[in-house]
N, C-alpha and C positions, 0 to 999 in steps of 0.2 A: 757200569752198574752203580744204582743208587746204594749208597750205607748211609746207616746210623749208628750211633752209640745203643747200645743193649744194656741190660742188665750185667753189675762187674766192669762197665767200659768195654765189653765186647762189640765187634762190630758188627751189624746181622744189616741183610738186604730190607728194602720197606716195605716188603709184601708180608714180613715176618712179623713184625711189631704190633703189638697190641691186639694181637689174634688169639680167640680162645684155644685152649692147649686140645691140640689132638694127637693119636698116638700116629707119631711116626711112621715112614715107610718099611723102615729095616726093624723095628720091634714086631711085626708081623710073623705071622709063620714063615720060614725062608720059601718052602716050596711054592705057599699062597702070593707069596710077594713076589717070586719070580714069573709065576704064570702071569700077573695083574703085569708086571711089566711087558713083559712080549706083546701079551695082547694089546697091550700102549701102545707098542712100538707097530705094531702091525694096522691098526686105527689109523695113527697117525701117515702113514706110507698110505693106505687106499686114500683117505682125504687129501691128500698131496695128490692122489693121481686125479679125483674127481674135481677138485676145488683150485688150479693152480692159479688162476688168478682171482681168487676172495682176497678181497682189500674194501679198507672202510668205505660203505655207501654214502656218509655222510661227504655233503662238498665241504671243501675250504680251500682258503689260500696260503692262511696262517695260522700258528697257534689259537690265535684271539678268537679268529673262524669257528675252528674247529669246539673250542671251549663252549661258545654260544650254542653251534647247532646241536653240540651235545648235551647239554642244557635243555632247547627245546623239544629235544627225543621223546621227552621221558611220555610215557603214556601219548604217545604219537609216532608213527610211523616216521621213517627217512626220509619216503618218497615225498610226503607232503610238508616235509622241515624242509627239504631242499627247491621246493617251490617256493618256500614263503623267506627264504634267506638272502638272497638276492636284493629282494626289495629292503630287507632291514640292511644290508652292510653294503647299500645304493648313500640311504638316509647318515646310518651310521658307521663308519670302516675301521674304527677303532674304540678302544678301551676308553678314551679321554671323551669320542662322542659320545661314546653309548651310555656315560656318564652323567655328563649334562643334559642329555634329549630330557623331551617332557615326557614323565611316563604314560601318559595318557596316547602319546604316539606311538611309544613303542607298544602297549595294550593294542591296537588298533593291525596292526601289521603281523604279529605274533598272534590275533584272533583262533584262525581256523587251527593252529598247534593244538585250543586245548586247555584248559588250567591257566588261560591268558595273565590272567592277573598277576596270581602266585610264580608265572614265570617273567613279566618282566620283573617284579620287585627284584626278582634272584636274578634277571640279568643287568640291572644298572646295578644294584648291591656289588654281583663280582666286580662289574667293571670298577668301581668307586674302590671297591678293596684293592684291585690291582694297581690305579693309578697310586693310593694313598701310601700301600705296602709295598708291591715290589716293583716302583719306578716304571710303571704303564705297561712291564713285559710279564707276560703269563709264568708262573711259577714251573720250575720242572721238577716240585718233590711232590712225595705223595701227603705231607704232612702240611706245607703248603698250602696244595690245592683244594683241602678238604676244610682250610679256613672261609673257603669263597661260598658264599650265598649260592642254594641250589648246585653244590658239587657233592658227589658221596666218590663210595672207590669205585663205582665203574664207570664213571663221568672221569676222574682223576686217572684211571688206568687206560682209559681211551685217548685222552687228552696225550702223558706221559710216552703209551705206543704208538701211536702214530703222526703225533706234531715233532716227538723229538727222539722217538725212536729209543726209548729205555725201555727195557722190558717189564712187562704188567702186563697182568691177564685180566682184558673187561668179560667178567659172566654177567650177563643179559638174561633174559627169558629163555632164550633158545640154547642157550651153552646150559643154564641150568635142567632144560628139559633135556636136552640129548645128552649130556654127560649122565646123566641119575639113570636114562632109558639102556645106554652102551653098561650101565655096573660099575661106573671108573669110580662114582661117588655115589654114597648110599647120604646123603642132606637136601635138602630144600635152602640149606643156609647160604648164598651167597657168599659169604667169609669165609666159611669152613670150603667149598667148593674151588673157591680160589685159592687158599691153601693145598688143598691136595692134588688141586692138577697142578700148581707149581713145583710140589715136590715128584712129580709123576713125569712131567714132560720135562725137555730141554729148553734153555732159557731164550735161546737165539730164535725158539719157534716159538712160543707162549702166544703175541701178535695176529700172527699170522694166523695159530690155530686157533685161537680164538672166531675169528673171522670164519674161519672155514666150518667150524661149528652152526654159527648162525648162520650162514649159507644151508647148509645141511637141514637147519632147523626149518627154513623156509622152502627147502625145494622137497624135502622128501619125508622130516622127521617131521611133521607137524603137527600141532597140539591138539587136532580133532582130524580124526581118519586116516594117520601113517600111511603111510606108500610103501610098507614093506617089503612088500614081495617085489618091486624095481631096486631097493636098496643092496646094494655090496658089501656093506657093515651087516647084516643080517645074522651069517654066521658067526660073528661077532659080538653079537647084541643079545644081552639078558631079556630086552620087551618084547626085540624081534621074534627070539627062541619060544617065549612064552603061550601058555594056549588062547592069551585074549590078544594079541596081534592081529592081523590079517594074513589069510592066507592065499598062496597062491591059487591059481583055480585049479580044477583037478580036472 
C-alpha cells in the first residue's frame, strides 16, 4: 500500500490526503452503520457473481499504454480509444517518442477521440514530464501522477490499479451513477464518493469493484431507461425500490 506523511508525521494511505472532511463510518448511528455495511457486503457478493471477469476495457501493454489511453477516455468511449491506440503507439511506443513527435501528428491520429487538441498538448506534456521528472518510467504515487498534464484522480487511480496494481478506486460516470442509485453514497462529488466507498469496501477489491460497477453501469444500470426489473441488485437498490423506476410487467 501506498503512504504518506499526514498531519503530526502520521502516516495515512493516499486516497486519504487532501480530501474534504466527511463524517466517518463508525460516527454513524451503529444500527444505520451496520445495516449500510451488510448491505455492502451483500452488493459486492451478487457483482462477484454477475461480473467475474470485469477488468479494464482499456488496451495496453504497459504503464505508458495505459496512462495515454486513459488520457484519451475522457469524454470518449473505450471502444473507439482502443481503435485509435494502435496506430498512435505503431508511430510512438514510448514516453521519449511521444515526446518529441510533432504535435500536429499526434492531433491527427488522436482526431476521432474528441477534444484532439487539448489531448495531445496533455499527452506530449505527460510524456515530457515523465522523461524530464521520473527518468521516462510512469510514476506509481498518486501525488505524482497528478503533476502530469491531463491526469486527475481517476486517470491516476486507474493508472495505480491496473498497471501496478495498488489499490485505488477510479469513480467514472457509471460508479458515480450506480453507487448514488444502490444509496452506498448520497454525492455527485467524485472525491467524496471515492472516499466513502474506500472506507465502505475492502481494499484488496476497490479495482476490481470498481470495474464491476461500470460494467453494471453499461449493461443494466444505465443513465436513460434502467433495466430494472432483469437487475439482481433490485432488492437492494434505493432507485430500483423507488416508484420512478421501472417496473416489471404485470
Amino acid at each position: 500500500m501506498t503512504y504518506r506523511s499526514g498531519p503530526q508525521g502520521i502516516r495515512q494511505p493516499f486516497w486519504t490526503m487532501d480530501m474534504p472532511k466527511q463524517q466517518a463510518p463508525g460516527t454513524a448511528p451503529p444500527a444505520a452503520h451496520r445495516a449500510l455495511r451488510e448491505r455492502a457486503q451483500k452488493i459486492l457478493d451478487i457483482l462477484e457473481e454477475m461480473y467475474r471477469d470485469a477488468r479494464c476495457s482499456l488496451h495496453f501493454a504497459d504503464p505508458f499504454q495505459l496512462l495515454v489511453a486513459a488520457i484519451l477516455s475522457a469524454q470518449c468511449t473505450d471502444k473507439r480509444v482502443n481503435e485509435i491506440t494502435p496506430t498512435l503507439f505503431s508511430h510512438y511506443p514510448t514516453a521519449e517518442a511521444l515526446a518529441e513527435a510533432p504535435l500536429r501528428n499526434i492531433e491527427v491520429i488522436i482526431r476521432p477521440t474528441g477534444l484532439y487538441r487539448n489531448k495531445a498538448m496533455s499527452l506530449q506534456g505527460a510524456a515530457r514530464r515523465i522523461q524530464e521528472a521520473f527518468q521516462g518510467e510512469v510514476p506509481r504515487t498518486v501525488d505524482q501522477l497528478l503533476t502530469l498534464p491531463g491526469v486527475g484522480r481517476k486517470t491516476a487511480a486507474v493508472v495505480l490499479s491496473n498497471a501496478f496494481g495498488i489499490p485505488a478506486f477510479p469513480v467514472d460516470t457509471h460508479v458515480n451513477r450506480v453507487v448514488n442509485r444502490l444509496g452506498l453514497v448520497h454525492s455527485k462529488d467524485p472525491v467524496k464518493i471515492e472516499k466513502a466507498l474506500t472506507e465502505l469496501f475492502p481494499e484488496e477489491r476497490w479495482g476490481r469493484l470498481s470495474h464491476q460497477f461500470i460494467q453494471h453501469g453499461r449493461t443494466l444500470c444505465l443513465a436513460r431507461n434502467p433495466r430494472c426489473p432483469e437487475c439482481r441488485l433490485r432488492p437492494l437498490c434505493a432507485y430500483g425500490r423507488s416508484s420512478t423506476a421501472p417496473k416489471p410487467p404485470s
